[in-house]
C-alpha positions as a Markdown table, in Angstrom:
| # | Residue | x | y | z |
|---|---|---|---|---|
| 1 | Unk | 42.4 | -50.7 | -16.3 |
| 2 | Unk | 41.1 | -51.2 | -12.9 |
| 3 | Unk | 39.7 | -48.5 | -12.8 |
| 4 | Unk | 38.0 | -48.2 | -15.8 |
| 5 | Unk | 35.8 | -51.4 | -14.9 |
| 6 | Unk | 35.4 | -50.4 | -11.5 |
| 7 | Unk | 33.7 | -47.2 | -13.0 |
| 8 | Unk | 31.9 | -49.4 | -15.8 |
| 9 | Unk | 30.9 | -51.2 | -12.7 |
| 10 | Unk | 29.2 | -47.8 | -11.2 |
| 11 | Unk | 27.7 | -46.7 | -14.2 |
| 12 | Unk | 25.7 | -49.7 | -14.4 |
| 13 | Unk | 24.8 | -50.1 | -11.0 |
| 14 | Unk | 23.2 | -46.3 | -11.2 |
| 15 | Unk | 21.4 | -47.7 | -14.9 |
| 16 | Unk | 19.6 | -50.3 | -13.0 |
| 17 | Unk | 18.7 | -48.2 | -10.0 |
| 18 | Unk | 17.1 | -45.5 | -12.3 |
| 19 | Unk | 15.4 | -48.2 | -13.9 |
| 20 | Unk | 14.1 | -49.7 | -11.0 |
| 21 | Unk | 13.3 | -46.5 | -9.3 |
| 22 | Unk | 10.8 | -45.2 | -12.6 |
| 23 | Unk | 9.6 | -48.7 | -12.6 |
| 24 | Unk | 8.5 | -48.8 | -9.2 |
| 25 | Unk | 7.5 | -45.6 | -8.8 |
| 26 | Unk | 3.8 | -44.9 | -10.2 |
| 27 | Unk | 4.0 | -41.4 | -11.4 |
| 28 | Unk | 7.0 | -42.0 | -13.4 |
| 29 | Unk | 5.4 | -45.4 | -15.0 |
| 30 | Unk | 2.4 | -43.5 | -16.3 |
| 31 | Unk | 5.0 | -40.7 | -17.0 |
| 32 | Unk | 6.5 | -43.4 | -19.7 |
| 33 | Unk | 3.7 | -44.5 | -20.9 |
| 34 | Unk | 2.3 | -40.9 | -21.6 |
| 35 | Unk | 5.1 | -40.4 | -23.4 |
| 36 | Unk | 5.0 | -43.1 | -25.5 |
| 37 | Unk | 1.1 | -42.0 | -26.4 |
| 38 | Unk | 2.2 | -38.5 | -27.5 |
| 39 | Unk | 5.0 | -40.5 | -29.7 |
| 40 | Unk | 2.6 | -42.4 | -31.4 |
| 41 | Unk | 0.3 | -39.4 | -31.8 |
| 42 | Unk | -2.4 | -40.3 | -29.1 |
| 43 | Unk | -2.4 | -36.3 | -27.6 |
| 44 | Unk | -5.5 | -37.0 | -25.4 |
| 45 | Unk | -4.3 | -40.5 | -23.8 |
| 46 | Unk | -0.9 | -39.0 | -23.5 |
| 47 | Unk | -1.9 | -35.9 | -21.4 |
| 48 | Unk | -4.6 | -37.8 | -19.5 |
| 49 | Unk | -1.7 | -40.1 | -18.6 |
| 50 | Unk | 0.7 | -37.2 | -17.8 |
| 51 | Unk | -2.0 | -35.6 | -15.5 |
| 52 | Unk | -2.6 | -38.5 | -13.6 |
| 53 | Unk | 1.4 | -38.7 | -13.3 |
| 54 | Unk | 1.8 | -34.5 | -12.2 |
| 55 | Unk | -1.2 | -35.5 | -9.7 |
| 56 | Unk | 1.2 | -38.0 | -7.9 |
| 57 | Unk | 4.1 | -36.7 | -7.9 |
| 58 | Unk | 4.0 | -32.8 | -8.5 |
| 59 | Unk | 7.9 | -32.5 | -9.2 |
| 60 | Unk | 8.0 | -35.0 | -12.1 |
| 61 | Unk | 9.2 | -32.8 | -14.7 |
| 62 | Unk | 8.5 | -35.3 | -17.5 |
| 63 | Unk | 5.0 | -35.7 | -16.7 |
| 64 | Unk | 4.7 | -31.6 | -16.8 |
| 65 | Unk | 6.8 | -31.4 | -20.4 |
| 66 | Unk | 4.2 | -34.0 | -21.9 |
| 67 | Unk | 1.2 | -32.4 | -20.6 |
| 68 | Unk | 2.2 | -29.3 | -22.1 |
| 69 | Unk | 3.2 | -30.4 | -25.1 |
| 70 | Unk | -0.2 | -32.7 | -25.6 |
| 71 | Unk | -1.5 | -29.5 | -25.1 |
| 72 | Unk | 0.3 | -27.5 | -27.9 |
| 73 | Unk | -0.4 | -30.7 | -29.8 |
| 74 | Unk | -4.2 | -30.7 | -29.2 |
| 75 | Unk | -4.5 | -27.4 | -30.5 |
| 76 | Unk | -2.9 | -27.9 | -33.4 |
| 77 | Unk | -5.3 | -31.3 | -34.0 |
| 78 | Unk | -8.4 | -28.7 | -33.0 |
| 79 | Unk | -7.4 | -26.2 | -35.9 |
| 80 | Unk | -6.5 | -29.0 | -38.7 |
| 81 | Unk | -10.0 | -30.4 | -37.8 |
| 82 | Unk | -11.8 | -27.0 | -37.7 |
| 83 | Unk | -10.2 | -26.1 | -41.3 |
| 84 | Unk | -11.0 | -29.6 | -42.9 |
| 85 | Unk | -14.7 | -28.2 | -41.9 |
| 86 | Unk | -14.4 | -24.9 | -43.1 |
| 87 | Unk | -13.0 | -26.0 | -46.2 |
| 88 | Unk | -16.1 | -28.5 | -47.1 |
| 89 | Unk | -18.6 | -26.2 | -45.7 |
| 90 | Unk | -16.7 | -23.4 | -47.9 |
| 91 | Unk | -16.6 | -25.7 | -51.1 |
| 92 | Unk | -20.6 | -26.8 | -50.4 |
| 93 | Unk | -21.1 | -22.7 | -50.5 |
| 94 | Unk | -18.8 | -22.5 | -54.0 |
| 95 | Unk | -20.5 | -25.4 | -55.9 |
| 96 | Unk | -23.4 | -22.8 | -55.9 |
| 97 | Unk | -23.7 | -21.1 | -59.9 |
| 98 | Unk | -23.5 | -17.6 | -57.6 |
| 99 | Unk | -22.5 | -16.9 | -54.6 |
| 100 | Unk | -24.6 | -14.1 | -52.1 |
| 101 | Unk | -23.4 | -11.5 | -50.4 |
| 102 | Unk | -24.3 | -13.2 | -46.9 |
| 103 | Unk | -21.9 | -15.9 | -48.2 |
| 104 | Unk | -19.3 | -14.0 | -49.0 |
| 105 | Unk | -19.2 | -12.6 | -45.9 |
| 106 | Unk | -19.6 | -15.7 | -44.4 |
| 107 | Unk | -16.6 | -17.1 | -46.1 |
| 108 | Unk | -14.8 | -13.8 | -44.9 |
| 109 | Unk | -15.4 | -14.4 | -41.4 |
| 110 | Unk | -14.7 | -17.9 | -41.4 |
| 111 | Unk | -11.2 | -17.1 | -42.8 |
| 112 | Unk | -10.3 | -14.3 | -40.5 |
| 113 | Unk | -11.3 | -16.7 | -38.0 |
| 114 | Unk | -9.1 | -19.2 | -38.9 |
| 115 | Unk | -5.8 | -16.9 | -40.0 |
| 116 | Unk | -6.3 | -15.1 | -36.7 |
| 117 | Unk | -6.5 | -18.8 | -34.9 |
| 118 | Unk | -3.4 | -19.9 | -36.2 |
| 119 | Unk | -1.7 | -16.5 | -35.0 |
| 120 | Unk | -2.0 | -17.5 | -31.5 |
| 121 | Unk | -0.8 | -21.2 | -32.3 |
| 122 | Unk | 3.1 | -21.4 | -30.6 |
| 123 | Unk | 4.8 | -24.6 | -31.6 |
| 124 | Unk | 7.5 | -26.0 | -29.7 |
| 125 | Unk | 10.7 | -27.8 | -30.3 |
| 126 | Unk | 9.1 | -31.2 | -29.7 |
| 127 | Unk | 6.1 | -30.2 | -31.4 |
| 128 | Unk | 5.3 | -32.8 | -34.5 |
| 129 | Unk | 6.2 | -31.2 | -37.3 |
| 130 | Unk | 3.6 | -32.9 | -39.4 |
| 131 | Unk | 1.0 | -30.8 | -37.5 |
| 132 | Unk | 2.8 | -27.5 | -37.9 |
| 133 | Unk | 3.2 | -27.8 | -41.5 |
| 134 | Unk | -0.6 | -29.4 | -42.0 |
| 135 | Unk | -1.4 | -26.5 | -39.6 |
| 136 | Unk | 0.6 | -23.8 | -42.2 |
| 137 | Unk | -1.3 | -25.8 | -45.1 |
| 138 | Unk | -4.7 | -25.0 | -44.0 |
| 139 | Unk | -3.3 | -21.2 | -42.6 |
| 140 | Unk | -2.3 | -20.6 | -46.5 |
| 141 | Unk | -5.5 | -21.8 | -47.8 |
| 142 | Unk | -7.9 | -19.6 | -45.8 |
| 143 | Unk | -5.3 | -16.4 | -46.4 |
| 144 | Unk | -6.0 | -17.4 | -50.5 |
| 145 | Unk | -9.4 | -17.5 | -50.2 |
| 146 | Unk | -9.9 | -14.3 | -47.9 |
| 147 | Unk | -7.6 | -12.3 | -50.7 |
| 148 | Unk | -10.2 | -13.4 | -53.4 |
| 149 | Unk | -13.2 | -12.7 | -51.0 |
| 150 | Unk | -12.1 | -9.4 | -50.8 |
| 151 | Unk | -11.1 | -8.5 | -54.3 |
């Protein structure tokens, strides 16, 4: 029994010195709080934060996960906004009684575009899942609409 408190003991002590020690120390501090921003979905503030962390301590690893994975993350928020575009400026070019041959091909690039952008998107484990599968959403949408551009 002794023991067992005495190593209950321990374990705390070593709690509240971590604590202390990312508490105190800077990088680590902005490390949390960059974390918490990509929790809450703020990719930009959270990799701004995780820079400033890397740049003052260049062996925090948490600082260099969160930087790449706002990273991965921005992408992903760069494509979803770049197909929400596509798709209006595409359904501004369909509400049209014809459709031209310059707009076809138009439509046809834009969608190669896009299909070939979300190619070279790599998600991660910690990657939001809601982006992927938004992400997937828009992917399937411009492959439908390049299939009945070119039939």
């Amino acid at each position: 029994m002794n023991a067992k408190v005495l190593i209950s003991v321990f374990a705390m002590l070593m709690l509240m010195t971590m604590s202390l020690y990312f508490y105190t120390h800077l990088s680590y501090k902005k490390s949390i709080q960059a974390k918490y921003y990509y929790a809450i979905g703020d990719y930009e503030e959270a990799y701004s934060l995780a820079k400033e962390s890397f740049g003052l301590d260049l062996y925090n690893r948490m600082a260099t996960t969160i930087m790449a994975q706002s990273t991965t993350s921005l992408k992903y928020v760069k494509y979803i906004n770049q197909g929400k575009k596509y798709i209006r400026d595409i359904g501004a070019i369909a509400e049209h009684d014809s459709i031209s041959d310059a707009d076809k091909a138009k439509i046809k690039l834009v969608c190669e575009i896009m299909i070939d952008s979300y190619i070279k998107l790599a998600p991660s484990v910690i990657t939001d899942k809601e982006l992927v599968s938004e992400a997937a959403r828009y992917y399937a949408k411009f492959e439908k609409l390049l299939e009945k551009v070119n039939s």
